[in-house]
DSSP file (Angstrom, degrees, kcal/mol; ACC not computed):
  #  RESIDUE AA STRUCTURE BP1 BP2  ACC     N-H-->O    O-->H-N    N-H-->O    O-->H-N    TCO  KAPPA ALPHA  PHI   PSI    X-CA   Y-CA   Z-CA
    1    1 A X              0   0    0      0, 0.0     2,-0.3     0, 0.0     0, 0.0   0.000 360.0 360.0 360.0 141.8   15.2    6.7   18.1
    2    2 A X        -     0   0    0      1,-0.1     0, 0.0     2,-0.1     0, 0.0  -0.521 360.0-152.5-100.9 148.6   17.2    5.5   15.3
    3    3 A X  S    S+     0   0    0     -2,-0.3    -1,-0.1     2,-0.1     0, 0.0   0.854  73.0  95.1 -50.3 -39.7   15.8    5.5   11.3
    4    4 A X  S    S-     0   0    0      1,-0.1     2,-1.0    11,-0.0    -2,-0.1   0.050  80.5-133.5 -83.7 142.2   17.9    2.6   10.1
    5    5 A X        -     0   0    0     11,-0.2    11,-2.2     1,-0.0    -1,-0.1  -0.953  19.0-145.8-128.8 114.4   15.2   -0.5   10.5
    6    6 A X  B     -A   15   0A   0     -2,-1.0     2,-0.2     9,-0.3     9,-0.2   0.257  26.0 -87.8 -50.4 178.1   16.8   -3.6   12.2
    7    7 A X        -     0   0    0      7,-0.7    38,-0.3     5,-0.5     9,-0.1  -0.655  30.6-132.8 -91.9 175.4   16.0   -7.2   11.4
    8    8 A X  S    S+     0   0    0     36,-2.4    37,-0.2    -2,-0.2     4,-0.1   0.400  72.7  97.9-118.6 -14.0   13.4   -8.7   13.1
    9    9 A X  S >  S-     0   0    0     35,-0.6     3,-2.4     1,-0.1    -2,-0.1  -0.403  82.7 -85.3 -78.6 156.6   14.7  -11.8   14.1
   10   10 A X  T 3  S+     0   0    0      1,-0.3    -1,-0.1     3,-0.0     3,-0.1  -0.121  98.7  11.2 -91.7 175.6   16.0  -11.9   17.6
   11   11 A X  T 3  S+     0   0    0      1,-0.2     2,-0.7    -3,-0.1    -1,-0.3   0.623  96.7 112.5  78.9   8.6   18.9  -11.0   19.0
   12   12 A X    <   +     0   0    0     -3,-2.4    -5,-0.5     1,-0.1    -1,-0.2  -0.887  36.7 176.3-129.3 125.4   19.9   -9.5   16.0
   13   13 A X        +     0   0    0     -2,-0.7     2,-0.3    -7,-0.1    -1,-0.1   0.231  39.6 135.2-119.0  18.6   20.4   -5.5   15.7
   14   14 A X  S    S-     0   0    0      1,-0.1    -7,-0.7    -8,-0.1    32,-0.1  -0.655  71.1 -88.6 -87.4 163.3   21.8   -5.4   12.0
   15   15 A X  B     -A    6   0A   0     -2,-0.3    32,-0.4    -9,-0.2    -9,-0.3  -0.146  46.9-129.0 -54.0 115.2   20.6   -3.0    9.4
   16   16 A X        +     0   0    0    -11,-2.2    30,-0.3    30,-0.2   -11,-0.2  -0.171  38.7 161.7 -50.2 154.9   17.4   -4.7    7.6
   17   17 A X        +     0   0    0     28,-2.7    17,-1.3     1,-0.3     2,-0.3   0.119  56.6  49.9-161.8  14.2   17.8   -4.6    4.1
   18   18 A X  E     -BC  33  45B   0     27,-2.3    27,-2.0    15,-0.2     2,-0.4  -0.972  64.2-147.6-141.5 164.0   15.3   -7.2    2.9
   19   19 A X  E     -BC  32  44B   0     13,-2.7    13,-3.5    -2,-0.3     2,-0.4  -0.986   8.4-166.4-141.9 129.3   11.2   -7.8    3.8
   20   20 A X  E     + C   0  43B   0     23,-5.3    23,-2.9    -2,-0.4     2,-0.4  -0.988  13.8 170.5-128.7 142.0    9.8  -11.4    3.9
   21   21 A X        -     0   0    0     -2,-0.4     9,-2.8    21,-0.2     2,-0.5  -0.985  22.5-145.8-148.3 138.1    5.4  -11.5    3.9
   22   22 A X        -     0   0    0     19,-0.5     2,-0.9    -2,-0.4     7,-0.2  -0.878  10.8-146.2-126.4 117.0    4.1  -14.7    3.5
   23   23 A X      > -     0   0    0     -2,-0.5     5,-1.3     5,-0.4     3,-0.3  -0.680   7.8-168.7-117.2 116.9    1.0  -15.5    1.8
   24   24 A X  T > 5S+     0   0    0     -2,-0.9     3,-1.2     1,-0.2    -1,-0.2   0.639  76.1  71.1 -64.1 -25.4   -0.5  -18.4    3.6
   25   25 A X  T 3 5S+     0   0    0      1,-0.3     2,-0.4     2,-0.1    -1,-0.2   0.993 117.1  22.5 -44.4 -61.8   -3.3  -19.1    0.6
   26   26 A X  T 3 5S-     0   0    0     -3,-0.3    34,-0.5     2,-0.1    -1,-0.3  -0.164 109.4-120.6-107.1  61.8   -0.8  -20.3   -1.7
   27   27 A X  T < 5 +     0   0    0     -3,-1.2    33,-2.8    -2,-0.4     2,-0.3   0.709  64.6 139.0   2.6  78.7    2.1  -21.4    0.9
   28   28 A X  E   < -d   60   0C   0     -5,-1.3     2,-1.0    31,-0.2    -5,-0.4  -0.987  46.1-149.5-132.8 131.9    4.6  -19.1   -0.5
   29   29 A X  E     -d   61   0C   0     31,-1.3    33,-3.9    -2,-0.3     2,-1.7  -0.774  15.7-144.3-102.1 136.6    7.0  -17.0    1.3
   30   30 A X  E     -d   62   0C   0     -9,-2.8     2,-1.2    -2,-1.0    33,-0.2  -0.484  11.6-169.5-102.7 106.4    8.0  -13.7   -0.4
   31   31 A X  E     +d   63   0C   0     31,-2.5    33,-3.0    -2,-1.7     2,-0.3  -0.644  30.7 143.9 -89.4 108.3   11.8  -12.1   -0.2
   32   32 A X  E     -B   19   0B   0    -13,-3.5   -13,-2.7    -2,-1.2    34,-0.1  -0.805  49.8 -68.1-127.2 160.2   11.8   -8.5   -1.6
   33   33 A X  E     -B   18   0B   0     -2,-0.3   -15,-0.2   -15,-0.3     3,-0.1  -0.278  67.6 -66.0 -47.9 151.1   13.4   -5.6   -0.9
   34   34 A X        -     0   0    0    -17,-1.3    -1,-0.2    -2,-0.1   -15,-0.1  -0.023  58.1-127.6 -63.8 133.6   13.0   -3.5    2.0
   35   35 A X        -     0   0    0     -3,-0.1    -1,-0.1     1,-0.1   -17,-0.0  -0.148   8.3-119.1 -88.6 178.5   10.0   -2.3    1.9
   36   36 A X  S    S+     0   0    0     -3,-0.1     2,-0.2     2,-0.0    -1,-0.1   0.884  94.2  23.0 -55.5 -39.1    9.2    1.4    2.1
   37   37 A X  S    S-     0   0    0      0, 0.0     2,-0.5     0, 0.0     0, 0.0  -0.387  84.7-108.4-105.7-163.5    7.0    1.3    5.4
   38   38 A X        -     0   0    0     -2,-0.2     2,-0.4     6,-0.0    -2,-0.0  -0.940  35.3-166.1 -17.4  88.4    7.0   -1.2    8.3
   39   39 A X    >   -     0   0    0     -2,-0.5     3,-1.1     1,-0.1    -4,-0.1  -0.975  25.0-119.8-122.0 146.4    4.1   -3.0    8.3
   40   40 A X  T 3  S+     0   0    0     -2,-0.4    -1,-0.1     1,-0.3     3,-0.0   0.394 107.5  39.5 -62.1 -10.4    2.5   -5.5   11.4
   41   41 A X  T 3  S+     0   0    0      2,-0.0   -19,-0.5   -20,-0.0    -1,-0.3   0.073 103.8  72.9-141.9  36.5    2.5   -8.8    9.4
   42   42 A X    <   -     0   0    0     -3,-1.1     2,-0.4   -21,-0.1   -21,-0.2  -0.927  68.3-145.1-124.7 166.4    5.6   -8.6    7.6
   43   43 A X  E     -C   20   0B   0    -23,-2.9   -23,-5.3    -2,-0.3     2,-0.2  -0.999  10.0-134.9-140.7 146.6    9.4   -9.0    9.1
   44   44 A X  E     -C   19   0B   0     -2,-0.4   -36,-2.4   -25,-0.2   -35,-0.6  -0.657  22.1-167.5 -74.2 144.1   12.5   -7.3    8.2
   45   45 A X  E     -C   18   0B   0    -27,-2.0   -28,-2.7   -38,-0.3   -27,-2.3  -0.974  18.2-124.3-145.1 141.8   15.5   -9.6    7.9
   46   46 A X     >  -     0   0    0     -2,-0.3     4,-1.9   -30,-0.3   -30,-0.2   0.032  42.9 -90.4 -51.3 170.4   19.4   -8.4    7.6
   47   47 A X  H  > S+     0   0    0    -32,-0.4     4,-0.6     2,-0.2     3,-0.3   0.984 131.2  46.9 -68.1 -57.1   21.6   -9.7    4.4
   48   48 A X  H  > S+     0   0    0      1,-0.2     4,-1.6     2,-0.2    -1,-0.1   0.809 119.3  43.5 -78.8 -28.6   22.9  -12.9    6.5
   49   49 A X  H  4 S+     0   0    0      1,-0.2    -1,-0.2     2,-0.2    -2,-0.2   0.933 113.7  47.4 -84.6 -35.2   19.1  -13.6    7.5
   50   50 A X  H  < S+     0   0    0     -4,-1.9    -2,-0.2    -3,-0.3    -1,-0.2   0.566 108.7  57.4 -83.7  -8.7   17.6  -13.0    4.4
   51   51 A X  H  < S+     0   0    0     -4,-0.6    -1,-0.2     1,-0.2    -2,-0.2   0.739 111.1  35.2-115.0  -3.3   20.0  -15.1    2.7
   52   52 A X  S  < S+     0   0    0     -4,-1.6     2,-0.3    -5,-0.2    -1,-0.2   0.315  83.1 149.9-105.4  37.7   19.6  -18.3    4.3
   53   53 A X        -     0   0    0     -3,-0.2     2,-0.1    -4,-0.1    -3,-0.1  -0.475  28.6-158.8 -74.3 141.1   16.2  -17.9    4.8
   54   54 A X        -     0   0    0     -2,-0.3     2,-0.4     7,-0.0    -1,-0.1  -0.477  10.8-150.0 -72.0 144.2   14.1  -21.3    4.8
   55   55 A X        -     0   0    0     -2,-0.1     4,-0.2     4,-0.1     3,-0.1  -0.980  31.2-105.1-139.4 168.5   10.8  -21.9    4.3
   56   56 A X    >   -     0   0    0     -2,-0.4     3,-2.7     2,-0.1     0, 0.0  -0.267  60.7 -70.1 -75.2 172.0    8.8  -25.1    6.1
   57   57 A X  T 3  S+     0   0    0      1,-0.2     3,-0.1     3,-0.0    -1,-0.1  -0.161 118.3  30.3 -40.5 141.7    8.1  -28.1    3.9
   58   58 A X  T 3  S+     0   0    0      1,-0.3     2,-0.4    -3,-0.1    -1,-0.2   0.210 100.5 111.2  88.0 -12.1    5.6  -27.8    1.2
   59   59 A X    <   -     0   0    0     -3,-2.7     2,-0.5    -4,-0.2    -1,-0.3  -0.798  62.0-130.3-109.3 159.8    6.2  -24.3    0.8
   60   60 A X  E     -d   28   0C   0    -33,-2.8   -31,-1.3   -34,-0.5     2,-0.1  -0.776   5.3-157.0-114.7 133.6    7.6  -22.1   -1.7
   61   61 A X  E     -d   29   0C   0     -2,-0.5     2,-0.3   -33,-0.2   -31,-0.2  -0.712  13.9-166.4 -95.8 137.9   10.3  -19.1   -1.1
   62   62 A X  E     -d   30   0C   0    -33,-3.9   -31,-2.5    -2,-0.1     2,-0.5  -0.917   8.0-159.4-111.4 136.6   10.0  -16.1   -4.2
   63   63 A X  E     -d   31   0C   0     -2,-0.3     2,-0.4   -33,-0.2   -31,-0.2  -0.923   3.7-154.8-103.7 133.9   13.1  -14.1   -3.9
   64   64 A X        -     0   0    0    -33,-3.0   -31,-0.2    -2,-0.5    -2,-0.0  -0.954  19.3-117.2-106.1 115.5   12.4  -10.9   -5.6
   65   65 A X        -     0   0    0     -2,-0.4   -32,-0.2     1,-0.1     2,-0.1  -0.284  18.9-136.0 -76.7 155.9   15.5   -9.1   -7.0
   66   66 A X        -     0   0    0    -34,-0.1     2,-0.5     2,-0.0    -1,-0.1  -0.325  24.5-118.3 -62.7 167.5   16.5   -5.8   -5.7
   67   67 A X        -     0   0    0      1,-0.1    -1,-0.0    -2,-0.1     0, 0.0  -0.926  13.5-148.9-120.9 154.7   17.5   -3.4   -8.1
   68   68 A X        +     0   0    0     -2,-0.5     2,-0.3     2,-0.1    -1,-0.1   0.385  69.8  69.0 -95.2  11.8   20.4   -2.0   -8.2
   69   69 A X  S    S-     0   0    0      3,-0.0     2,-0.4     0, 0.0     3,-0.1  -0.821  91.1-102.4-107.4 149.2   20.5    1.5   -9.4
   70   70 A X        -     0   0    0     -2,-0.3    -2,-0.1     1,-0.1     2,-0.0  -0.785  40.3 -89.0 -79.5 139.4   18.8    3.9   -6.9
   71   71 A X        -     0   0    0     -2,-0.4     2,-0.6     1,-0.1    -1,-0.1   0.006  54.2-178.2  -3.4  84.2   15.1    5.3   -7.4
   72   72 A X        -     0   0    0     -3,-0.1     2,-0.7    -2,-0.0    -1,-0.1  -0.805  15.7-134.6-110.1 164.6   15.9    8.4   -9.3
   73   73 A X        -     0   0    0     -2,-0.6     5,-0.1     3,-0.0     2,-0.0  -0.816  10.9-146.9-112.0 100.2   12.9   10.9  -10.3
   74   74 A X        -     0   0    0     -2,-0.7     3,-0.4     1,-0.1     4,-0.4  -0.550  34.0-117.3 -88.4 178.3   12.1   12.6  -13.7
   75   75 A X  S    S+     0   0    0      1,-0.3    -1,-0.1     2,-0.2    -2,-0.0  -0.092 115.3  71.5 -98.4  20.3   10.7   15.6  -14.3
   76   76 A X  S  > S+     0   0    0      2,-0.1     4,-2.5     3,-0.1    -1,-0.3   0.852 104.2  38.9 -88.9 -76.8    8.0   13.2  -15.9
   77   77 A X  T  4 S+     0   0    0     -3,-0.4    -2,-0.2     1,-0.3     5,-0.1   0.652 109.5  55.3 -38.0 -40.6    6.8   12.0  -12.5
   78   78 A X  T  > S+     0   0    0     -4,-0.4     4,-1.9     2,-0.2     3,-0.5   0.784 110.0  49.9-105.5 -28.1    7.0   15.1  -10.7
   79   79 A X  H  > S+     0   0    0      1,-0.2     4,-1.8     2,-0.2     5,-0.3   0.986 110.0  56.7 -53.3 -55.8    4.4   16.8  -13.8
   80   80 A X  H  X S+     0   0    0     -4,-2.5     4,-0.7     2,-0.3    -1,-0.2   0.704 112.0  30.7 -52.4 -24.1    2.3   14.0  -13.3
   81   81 A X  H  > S+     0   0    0     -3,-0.5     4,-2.0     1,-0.2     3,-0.4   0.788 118.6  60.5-109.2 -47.0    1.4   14.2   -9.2
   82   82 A X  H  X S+     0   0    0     -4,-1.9     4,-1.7     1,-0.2    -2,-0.3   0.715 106.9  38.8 -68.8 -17.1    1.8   17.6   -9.9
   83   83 A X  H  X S+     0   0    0     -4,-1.8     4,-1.9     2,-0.2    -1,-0.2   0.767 119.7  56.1 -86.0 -40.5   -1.5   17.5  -12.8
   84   84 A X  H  X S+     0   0    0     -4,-0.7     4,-2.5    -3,-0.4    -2,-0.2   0.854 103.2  44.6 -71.3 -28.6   -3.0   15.1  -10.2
   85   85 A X  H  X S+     0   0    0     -4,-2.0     4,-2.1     2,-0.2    -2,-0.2   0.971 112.0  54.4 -73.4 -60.2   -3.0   17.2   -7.2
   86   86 A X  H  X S+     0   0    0     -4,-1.7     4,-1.7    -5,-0.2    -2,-0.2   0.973 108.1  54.7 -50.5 -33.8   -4.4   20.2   -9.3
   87   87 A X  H >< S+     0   0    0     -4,-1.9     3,-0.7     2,-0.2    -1,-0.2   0.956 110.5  38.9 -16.5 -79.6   -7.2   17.7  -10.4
   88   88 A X  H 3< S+     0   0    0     -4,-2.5    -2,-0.2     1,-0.2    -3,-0.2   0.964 110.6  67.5 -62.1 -47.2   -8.5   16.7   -6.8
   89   89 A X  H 3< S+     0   0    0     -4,-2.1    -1,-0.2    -5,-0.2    -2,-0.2   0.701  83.6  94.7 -31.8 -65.1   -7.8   20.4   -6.2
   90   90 A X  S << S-     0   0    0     -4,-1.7     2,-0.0    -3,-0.7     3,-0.0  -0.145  83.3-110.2 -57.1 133.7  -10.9   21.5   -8.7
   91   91 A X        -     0   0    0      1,-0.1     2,-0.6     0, 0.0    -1,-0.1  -0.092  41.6-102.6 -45.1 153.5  -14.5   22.3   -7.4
   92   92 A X        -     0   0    0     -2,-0.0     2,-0.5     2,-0.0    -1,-0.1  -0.876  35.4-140.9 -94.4  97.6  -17.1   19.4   -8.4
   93   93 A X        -     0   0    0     -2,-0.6     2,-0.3     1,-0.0    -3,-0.0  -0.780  16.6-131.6 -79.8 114.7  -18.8   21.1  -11.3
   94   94 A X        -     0   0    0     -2,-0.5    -1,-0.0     2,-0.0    -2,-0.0  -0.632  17.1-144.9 -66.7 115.0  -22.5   20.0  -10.8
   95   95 A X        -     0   0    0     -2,-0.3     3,-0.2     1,-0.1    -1,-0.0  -0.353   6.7-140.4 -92.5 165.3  -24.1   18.6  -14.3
   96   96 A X  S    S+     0   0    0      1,-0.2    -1,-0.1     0, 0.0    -2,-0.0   0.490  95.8  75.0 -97.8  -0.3  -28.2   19.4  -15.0
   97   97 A X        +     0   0    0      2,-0.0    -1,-0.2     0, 0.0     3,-0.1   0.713  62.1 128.7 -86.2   6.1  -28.3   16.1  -16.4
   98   98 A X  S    S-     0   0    0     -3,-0.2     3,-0.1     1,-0.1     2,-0.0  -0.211  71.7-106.0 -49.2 148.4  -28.2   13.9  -13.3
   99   99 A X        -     0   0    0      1,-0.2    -1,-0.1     0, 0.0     3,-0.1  -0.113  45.7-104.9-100.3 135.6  -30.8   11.4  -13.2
  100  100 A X        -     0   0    0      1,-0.1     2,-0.3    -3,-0.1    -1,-0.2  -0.077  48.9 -91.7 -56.5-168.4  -33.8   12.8  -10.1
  101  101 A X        -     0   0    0      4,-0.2    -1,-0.1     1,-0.2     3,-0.1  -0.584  50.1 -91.1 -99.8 151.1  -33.5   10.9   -7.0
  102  102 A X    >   -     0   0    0     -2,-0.3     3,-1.9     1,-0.1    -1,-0.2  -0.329  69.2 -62.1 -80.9-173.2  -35.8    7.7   -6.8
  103  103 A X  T 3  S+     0   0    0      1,-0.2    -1,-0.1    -3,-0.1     3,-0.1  -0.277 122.0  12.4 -74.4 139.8  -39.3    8.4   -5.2
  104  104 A X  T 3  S+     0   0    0      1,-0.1    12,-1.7    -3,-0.1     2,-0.6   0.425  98.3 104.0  71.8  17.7  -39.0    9.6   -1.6
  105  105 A X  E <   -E  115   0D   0     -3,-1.9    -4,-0.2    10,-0.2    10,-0.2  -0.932  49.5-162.9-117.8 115.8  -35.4   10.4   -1.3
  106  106 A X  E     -     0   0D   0      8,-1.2     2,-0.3    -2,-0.6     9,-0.1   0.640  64.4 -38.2 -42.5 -36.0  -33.9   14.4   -1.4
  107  107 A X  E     -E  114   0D   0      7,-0.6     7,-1.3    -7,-0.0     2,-0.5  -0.995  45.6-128.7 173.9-172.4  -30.3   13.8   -2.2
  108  108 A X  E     -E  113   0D   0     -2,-0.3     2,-0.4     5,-0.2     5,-0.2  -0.986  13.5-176.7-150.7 145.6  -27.5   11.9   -1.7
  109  109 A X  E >  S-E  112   0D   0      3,-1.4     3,-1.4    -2,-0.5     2,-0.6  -0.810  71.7 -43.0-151.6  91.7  -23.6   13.0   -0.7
  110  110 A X  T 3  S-     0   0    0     -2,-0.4    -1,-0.0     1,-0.3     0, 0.0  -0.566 120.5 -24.2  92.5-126.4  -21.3   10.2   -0.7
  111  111 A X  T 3  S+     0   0    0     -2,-0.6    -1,-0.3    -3,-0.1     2,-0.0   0.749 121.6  90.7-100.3 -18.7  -22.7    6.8    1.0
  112  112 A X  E <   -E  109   0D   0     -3,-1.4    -3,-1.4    -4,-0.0     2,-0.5  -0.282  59.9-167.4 -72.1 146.9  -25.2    9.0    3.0
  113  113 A X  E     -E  108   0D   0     -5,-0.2     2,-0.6    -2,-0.0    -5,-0.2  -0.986  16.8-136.7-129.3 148.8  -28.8    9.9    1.6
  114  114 A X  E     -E  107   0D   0     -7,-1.3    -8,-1.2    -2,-0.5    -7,-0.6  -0.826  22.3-155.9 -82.3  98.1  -31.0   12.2    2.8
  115  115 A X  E     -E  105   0D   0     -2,-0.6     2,-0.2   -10,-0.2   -10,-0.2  -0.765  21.0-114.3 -96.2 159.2  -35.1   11.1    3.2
  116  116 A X        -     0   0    0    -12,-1.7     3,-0.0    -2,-0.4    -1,-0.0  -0.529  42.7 -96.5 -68.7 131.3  -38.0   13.0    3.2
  117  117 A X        -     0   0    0     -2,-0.2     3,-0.5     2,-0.1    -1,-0.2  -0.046  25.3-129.7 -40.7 146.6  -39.9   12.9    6.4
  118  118 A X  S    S+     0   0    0      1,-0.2     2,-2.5     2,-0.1    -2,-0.0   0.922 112.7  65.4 -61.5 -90.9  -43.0   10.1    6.2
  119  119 A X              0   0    0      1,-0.4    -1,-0.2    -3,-0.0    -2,-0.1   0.166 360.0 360.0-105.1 -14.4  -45.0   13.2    7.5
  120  120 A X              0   0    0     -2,-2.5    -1,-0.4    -3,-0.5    -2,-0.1   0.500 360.0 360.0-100.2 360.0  -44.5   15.5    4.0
């Protein structure tokens, strides 16, 4: 299977290099650059599809420019996910000031709580 992501219109097997998603609230169609993934309610369009694209009456096409320089990374960015991962990384230090539990509940983890049996 090839990497390279077609256009989506048919019949047509050149290289995508633009993503149109259209958001039907404000009847707008959006022209961007290709986006990173694939996603189910967007279509990839070639250079010749994406540049006569149309949109039906009453609506409005945003072309969004690409940029032109390619996506380069400092050593800014890569400190930064690197600070963040050690972050999530760190145990959940438990404080003694937390608040009790309201009346008849044991604890709580996440969206779950724990009650105390009627019977105690």
């Amino acid at each position: 299977m090839s990497s390279v992501r077609r256009c989506s219109r048919t019949a047509c097997g050149r290289p995508a290099v633009a993503t149109l998603t259209y958001v039907y609230a404000d009847s707008t169609a959006v022209l961007g650059p290709l986006a990173t993934y694939a996603e189910p309610h967007c279509y990839d369009l070639c250079a010749e599809h994406a540049e006569r694209l149309t949109a039906p009456r009453g609506w409005e096409v945003v072309r969004l420019a690409a940029e032109t320089s390619p996506l380069r990374r400092s050593s800014d960015d890569l400190e930064a996910l690197a600070n963040a991962v050690r972050e999530a990384a760190r145990p959940q230090e438990r404080t003694s000031r937390q608040s009790p539990p309201p009346d008849g509940e044991s604890g709580r983890r996440g969206h779950l709580r724990v009650l105390r049996s009627p019977d105690n």
